[in-house]
C-alpha positions as CSV (number, residue, x, y, z in Angstrom):
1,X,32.2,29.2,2.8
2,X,29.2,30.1,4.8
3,X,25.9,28.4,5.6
4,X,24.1,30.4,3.3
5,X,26.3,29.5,0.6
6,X,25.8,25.4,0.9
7,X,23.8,23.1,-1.7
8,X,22.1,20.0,-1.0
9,X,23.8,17.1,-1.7
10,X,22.3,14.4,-4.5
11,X,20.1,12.0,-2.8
12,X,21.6,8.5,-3.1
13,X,18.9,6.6,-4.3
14,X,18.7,3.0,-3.5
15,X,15.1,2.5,-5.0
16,X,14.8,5.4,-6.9
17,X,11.9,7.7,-4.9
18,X,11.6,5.8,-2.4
19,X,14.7,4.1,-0.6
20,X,18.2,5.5,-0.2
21,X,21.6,4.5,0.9
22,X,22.9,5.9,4.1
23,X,19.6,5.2,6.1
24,X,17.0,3.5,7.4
25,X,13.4,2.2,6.9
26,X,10.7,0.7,9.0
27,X,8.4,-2.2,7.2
28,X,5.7,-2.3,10.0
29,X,2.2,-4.1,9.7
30,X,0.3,-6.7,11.3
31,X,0.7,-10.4,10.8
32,X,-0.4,-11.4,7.3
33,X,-0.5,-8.0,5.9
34,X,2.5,-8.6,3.1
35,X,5.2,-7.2,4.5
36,X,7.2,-9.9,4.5
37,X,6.2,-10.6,1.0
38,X,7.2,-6.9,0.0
39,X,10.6,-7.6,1.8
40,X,11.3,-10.8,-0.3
41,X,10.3,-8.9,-3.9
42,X,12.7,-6.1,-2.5
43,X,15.8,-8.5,-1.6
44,X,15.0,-10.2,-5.4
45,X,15.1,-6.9,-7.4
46,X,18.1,-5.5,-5.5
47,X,19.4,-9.2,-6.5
48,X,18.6,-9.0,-10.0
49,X,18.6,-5.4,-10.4
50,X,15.2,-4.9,-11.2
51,X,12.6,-2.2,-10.7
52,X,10.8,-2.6,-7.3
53,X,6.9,-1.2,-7.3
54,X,7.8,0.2,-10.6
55,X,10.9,2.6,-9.3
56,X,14.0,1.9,-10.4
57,X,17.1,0.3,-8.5
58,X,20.6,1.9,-8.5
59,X,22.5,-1.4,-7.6
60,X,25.8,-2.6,-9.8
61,X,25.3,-3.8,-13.1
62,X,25.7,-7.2,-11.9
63,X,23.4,-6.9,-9.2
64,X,22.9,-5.8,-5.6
65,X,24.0,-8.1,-2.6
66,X,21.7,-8.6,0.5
67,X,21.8,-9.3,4.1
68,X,18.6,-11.3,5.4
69,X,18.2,-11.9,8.7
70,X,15.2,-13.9,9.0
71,X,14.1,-14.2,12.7
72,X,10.2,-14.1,12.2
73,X,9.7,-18.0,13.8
74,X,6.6,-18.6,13.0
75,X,7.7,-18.4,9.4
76,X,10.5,-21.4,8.8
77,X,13.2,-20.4,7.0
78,X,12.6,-23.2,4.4
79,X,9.8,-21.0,3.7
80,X,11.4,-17.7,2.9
81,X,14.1,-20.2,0.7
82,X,11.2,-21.4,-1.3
83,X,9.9,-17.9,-1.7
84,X,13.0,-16.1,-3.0
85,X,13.1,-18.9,-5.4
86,X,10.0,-18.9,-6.9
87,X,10.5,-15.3,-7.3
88,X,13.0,-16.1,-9.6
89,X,16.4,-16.0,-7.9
90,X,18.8,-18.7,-9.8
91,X,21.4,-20.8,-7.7
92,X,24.4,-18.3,-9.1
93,X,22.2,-14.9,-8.1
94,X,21.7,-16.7,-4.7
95,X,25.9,-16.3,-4.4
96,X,24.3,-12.5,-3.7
97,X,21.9,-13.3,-1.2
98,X,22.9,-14.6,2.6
99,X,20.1,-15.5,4.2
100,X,20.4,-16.1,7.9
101,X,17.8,-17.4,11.0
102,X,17.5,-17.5,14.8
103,X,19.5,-20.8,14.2
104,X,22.8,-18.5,13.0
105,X,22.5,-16.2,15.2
106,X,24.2,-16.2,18.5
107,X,22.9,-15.6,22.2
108,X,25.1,-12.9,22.9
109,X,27.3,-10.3,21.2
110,X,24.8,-10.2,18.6
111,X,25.9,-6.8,17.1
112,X,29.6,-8.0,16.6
113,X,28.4,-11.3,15.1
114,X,26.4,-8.5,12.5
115,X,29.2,-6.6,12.1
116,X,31.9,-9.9,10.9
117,X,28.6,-10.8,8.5
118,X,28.9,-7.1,7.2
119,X,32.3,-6.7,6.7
120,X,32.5,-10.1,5.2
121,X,29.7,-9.9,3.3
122,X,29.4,-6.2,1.9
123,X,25.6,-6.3,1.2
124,X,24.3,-2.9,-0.3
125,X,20.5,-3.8,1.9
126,X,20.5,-5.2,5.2
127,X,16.9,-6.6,6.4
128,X,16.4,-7.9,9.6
129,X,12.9,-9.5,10.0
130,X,11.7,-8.9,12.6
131,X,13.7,-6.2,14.6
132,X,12.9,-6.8,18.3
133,X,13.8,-9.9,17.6
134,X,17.3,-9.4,17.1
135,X,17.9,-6.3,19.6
136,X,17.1,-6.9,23.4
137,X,14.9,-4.6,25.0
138,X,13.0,-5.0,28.2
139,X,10.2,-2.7,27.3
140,X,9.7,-2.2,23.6
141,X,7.2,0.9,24.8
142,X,9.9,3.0,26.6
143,X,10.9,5.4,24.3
144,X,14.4,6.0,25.0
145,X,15.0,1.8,25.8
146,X,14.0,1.7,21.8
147,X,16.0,4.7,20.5
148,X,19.0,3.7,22.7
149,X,18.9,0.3,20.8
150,X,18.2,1.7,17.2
151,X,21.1,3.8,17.7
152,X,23.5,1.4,18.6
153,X,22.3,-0.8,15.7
154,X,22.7,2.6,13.2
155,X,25.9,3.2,14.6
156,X,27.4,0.2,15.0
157,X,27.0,-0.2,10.7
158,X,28.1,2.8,10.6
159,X,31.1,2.7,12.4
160,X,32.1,-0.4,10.2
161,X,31.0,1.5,7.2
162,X,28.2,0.6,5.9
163,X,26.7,2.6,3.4
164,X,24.0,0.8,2.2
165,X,19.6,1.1,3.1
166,X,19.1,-1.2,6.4
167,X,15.4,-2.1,6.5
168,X,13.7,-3.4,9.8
169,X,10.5,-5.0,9.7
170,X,8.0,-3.8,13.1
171,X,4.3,-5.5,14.1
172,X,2.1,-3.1,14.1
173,X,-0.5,-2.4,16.8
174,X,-4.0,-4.3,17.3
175,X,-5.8,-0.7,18.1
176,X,-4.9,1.7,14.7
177,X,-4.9,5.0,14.7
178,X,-7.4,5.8,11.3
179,X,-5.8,9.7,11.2
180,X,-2.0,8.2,11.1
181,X,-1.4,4.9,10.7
182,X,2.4,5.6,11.2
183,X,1.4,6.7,14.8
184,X,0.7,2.5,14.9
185,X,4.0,0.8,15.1
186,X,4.0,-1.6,18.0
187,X,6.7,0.3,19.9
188,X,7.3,3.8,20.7
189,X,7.8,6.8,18.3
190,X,11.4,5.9,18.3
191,X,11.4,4.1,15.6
192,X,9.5,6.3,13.7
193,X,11.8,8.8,14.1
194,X,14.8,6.7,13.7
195,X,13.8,5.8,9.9
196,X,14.0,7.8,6.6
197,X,11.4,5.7,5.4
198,X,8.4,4.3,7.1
199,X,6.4,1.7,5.0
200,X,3.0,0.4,6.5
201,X,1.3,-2.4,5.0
202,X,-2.5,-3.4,5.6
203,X,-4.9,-6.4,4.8
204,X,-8.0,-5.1,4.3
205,X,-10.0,-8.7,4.8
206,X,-13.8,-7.1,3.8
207,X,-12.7,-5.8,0.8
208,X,-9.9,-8.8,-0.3
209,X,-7.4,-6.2,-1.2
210,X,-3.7,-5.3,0.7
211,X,-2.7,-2.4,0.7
212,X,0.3,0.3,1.4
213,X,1.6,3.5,2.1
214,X,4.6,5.5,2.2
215,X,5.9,8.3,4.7
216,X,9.3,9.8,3.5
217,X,11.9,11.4,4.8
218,X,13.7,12.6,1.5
219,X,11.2,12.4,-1.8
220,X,11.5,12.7,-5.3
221,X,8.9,16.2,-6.2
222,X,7.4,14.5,-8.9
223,X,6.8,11.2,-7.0
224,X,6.3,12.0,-3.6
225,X,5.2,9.8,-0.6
226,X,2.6,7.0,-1.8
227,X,-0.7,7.2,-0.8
228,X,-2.2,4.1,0.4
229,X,-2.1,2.0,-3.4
230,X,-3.4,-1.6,-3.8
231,X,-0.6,-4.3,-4.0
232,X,-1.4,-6.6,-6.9
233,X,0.5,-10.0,-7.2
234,X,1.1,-11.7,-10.0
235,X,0.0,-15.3,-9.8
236,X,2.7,-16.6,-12.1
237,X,5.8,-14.8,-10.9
238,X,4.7,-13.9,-7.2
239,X,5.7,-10.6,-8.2
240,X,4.2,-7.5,-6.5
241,X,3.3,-4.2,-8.2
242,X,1.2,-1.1,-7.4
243,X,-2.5,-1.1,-8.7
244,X,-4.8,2.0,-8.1
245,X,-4.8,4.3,-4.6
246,X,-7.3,3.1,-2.7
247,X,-8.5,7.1,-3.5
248,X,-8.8,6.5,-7.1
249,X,-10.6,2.8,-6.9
250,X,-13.4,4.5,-4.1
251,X,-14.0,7.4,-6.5
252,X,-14.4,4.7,-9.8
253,X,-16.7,3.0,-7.1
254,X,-19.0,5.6,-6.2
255,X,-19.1,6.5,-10.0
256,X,-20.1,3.0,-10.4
257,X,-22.7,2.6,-8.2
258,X,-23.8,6.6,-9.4
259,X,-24.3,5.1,-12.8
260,X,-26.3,2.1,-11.6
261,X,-28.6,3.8,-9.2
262,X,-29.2,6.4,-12.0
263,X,-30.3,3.1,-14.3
264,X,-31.9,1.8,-11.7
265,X,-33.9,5.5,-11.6
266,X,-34.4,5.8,-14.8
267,X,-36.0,2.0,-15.1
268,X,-38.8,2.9,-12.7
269,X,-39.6,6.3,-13.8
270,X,-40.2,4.7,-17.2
271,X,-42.1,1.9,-15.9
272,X,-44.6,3.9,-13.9
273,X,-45.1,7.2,-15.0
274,X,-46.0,10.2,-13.4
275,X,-44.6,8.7,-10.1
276,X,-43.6,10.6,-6.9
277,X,-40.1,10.5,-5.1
278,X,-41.9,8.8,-2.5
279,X,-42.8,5.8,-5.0
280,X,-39.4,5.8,-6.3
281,X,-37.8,5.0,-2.8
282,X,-40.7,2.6,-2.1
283,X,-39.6,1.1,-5.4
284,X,-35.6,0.9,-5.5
285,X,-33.3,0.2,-3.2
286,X,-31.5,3.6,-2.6
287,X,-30.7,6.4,-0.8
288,X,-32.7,9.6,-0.4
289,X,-30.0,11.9,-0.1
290,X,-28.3,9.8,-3.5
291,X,-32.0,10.2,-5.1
292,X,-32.4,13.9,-4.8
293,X,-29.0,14.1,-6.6
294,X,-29.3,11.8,-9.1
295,X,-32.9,13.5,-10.0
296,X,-31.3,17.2,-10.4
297,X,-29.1,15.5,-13.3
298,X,-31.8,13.3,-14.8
299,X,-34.3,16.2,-14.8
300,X,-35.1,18.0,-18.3
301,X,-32.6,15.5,-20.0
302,X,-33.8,11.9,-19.5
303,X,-37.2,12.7,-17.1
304,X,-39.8,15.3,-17.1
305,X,-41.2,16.5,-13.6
306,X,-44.4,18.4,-13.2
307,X,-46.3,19.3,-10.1
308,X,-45.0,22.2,-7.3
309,X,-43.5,20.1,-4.8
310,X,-45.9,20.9,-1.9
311,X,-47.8,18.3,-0.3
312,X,-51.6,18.6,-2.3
313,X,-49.2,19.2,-5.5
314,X,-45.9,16.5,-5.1
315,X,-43.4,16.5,-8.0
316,X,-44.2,14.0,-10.3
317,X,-41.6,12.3,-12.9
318,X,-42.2,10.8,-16.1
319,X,-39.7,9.5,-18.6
320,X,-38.8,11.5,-21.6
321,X,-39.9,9.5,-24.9
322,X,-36.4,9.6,-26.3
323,X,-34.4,9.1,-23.3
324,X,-31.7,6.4,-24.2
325,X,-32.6,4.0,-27.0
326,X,-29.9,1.2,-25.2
327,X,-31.5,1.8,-22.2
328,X,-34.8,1.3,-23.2
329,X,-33.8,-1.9,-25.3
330,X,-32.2,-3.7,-22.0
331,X,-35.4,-3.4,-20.4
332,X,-37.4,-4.6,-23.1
333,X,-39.4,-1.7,-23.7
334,X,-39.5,-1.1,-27.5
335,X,-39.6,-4.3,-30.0
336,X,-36.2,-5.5,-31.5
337,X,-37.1,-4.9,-34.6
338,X,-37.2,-0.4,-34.3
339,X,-33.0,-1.1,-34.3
């Protein structure tokens, strides 16, 4: 058999689209981003074997079993316990869950006291939370100091044959790169390149919203990477799902605001007839550039303009007589009664 002749093996889903066995993926955000909120729904629907962000999850009928190592301190263990368990995980499904901290964890020979947990344990999704945390590296921005200790880690499970997804969780920096936020882990590129999947997870505070966004190794066609999406939380459940890409909700936004600036428009042309565009931006709060658009639609359908556009001869609007009835009734114009 020759190269040429080879086919591509089935992708071993994990979470279907998004996660697979036999690899690695990198969780990275700042501090209070939802990361580690993502990484608790994850462990509970590989528990329960239930869909995670609305993709399925290829664990055993009875359920998936987990490896958590906690190590983030300034979140108590006691914490994550009372987490997992609002998120639904009952006392027997917790048989499937080990959840480990600093306190577990030895000083030294760290990577055979992973290994015994493996082998013992035979988890199908190994988190460690957070990563440099657990392996010890004197400069986590030397490049090959942070692949020489991701690849130890990979191999090590490896070796002992694992064949499950290991998930890391990373900080990310303070400065952000706005073309790539994946260029942002606070690290090298090693760790980047050392994952299938990169997650990155963002709190945008102006706007009240979190956010995240996928960057994939191995896809599904149909699914692809995901674009930076809202993460909605249900207050009931503490269950996370994805809401609209932040693409989508900015477009519905700025057809929004189209649609009020054009009332808004509208309103003033019909309160003060044969008015210049000079009145109108005297008049309303808006944009020039936003104006002269909104006119070219509003023109010969809804307002009448006359004059030559010169400065002895400005154009000059006045509303149509029939331009919307509704609109006309929320500002009071015509009696109640005409209805």
């Amino acid at each position: 058999m020759t190269w040429f002749n080879m086919k591509r093996n089935e992708v071993p889903w994990l979470i279907q689209g998004l996660l697979t066995n036999n690899s690695s993926s990198a969780f990275v955000g700042k501090p209070k981003s939802g990361k580690s909120t993502a990484i608790r729904s994850l462990a509970t629907c590989i528990i329960k074997g239930k869909a995670f962000l609305g993709r399925q999850v290829h664990v055993p009928k009875a359920g998936g079993k987990v490896l958590y190592i906690h190590l983030d301190r300034k979140d108590p263990v006691e914490n994550v316990a009372d987490e997992l368990r609002t998120l639904g995980i009952t006392e027997k499904e917790a048989e499937r869950l080990h959840l480990l901290s600093a306190e577990d964890m030895p000083d030294k020979g760290r990577m055979e006291w992973l290994i015994s947990e493996v082998t013992r344990f035979k988890p199908i999704l190994i988190i460690i939370d957070l990563l440099f945390q657990f392996v010890s590296t004197e400069n986590a921005n030397a490049y090959n100091e942070n692949l020489k200790a991701l690849n130890e880690l990979q191999d090590a499970l490896r070796e002992a044959g694992f064949k499950g997804h290991l998930l890391t969780a990373h900080h990310a920096r303070k400065a952000t790169n706005p073309e790539d936020v994946f260029d942002d882990y606070l690290g090298t590129q090693a760790i980047r390149g050392s994952s299938s999947t990169g997650i990155h997870f963002k709190h945008d505070k102006g706007n009240k919203r979190y956010t995240l966004q996928s960057d994939q190794t191995f896809r599904e066609p149909l699914l692809g990477d995901i674009e930076e999406t809202v993460v909605e939380r249900s207050p009931e459940t503490g269950e996370i799902y994805l809401g609209n890409t932040l693409e989508s909700l900015k477009a519905t936004q700025k057809r929004d605001k189209d649609r009020t600036d054009g009332d808004d428009v509208l309103h003033y042309v019909q309160q003060n007839a044969n008015c210049t565009q000079a009145d109108i931006l005297e008049g309303i709060s808006i944009s020039k550039a936003n104006l002269n658009k909104l006119l070219k639609k509003l023109v010969g359908t809804d307002i009448t303009r006359t004059g030559d556009g010169v400065a002895n001869s400005p154009f000059r609007y006045t509303a149509n007589p029939d331009f919307p009835l509704a609109l006309q009734l929320v500002m009071n114009t015509i009696p109640m009664e005409v209805v």
